[in-house]
C-alpha positions as CSV (number, residue, x, y, z in Angstrom):
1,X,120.9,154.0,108.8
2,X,123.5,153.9,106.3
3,X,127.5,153.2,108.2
4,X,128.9,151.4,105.1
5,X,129.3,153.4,102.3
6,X,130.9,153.0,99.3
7,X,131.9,155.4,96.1
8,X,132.2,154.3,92.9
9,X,134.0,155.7,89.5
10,X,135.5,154.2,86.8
11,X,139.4,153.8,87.6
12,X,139.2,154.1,91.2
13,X,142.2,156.6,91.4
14,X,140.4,160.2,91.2
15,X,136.6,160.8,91.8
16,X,135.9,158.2,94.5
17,X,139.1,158.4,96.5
18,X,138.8,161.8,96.4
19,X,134.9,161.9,98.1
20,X,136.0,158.6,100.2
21,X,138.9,160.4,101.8
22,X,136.6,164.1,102.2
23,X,134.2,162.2,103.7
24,X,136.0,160.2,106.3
25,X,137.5,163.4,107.4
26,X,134.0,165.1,107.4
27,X,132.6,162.2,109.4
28,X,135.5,161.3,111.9
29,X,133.5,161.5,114.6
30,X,131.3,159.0,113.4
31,X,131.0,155.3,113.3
32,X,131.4,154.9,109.4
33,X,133.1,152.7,107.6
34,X,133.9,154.4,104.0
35,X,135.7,152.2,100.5
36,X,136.2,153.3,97.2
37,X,136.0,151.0,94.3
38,X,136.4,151.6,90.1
39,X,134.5,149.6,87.5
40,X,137.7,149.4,85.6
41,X,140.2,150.3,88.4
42,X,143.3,150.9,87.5
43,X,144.1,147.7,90.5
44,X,147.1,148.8,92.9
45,X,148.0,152.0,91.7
46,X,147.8,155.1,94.2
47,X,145.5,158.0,93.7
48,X,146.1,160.6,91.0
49,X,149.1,162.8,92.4
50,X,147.1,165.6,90.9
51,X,144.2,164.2,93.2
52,X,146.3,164.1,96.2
53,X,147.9,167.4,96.0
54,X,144.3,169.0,95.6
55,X,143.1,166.8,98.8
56,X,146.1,168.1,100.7
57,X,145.4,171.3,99.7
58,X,142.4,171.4,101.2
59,X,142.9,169.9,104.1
60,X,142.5,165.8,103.5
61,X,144.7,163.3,102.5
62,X,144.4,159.5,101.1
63,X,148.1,158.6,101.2
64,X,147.3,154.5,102.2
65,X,145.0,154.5,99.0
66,X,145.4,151.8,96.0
67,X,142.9,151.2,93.1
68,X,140.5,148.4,93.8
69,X,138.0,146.8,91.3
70,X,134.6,146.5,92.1
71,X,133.3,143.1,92.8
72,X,129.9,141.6,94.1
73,X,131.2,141.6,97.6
74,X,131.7,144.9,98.0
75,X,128.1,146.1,96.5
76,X,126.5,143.7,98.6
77,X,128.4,144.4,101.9
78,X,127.7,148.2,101.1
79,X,124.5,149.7,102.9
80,X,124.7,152.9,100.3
81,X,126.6,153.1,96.9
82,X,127.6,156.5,95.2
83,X,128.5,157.0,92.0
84,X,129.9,159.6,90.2
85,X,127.1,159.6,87.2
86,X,124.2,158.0,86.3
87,X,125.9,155.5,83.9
88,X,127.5,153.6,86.6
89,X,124.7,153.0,88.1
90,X,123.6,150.4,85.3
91,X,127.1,148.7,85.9
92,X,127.1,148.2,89.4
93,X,123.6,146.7,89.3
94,X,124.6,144.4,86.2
95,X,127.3,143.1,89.1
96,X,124.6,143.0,91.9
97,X,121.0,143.2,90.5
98,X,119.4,142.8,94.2
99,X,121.4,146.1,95.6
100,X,119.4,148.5,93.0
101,X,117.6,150.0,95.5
102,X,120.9,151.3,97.4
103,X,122.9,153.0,94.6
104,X,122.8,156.9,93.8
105,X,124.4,159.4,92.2
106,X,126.8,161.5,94.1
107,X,125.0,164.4,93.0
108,X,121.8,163.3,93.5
109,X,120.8,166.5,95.4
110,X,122.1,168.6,92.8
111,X,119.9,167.3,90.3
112,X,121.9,163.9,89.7
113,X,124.4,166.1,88.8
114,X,127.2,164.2,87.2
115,X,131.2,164.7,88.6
116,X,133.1,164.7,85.5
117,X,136.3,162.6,85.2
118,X,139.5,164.0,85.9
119,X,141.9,161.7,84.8
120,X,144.6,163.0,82.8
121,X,143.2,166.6,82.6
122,X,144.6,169.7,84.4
123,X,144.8,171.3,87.5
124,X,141.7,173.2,87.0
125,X,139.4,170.2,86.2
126,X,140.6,168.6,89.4
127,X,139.7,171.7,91.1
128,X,136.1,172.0,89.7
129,X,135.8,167.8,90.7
130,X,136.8,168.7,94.1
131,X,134.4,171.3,94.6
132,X,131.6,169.3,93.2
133,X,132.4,166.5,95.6
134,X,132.3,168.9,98.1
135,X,128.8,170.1,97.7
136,X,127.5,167.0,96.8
137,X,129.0,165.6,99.8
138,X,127.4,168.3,101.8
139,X,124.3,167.5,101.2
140,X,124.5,163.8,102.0
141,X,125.8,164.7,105.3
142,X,122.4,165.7,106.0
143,X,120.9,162.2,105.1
144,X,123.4,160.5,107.0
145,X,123.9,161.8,110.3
């Protein structure tokens, strides 16, 4: 059973705090313990205001949240790894080669579908990012309850 699970983007201040802070909401009730972590985090900043204000929108919220870079520690603590395309993949194993078997897309039930980068784009891409979160998230609910 997976109960450590962490996402992983590139700067760590959109995509997977955004699907880090959905899903602790959506598993509340649960004994999880959900991180966030970027490739080439953007280290100690907060998440995208445009990120927040479409969490809190919606419902969720991921005030306490600062940009972390991924290190070995984290990918080998981590029982499952999501990332937000396939690309990352080949990074995170280049930092932990032994943890292969334990990373996956976000959208892996959506046909590895990919969930495009925010960053610096309007309101409307963060919009379609949430919603793709969302649905991807959805569907890993199912694998991890």
């Amino acid at each position: 059973m997976f109960k450590k699970i962490l996402f992983v983007c590139v700067g760590n201040v959109c995509r997977s705090p955004m699907a880090a802070s959905i899903l602790s909401a959506r598993l509340a009730d649960k004994t999880f313990t959900i991180s966030s972590a970027g490739v080439g985090a953007l280290v100690g900043k907060p998440i995208d205001p445009m990120a927040a204000e479409i969490l809190e929108k919606h419902g969720f919220q991921a005030d306490e949240h600062r940009a972390t870079q991924l290190q070995r520690a984290h990918v080998q603590d981590a029982d499952l790894i999501l990332v937000m395309e396939k690309s990352l993949i080949d990074v995170v194993v280049r930092i932990a080669p032994e943890a292969r078997g334990k990373i996956f897309t976000l959208g892996r039930w959506q046909d590895d579908r990919a969930i495009p980068d925010p960053y610096k784009q309007s309101r409307t891409v963060f919009e379609h990012t949430f919603v793709l979160i969302q649905e991807a998230l959805t569907s890993w609910i199912k694998h991890l309850k």
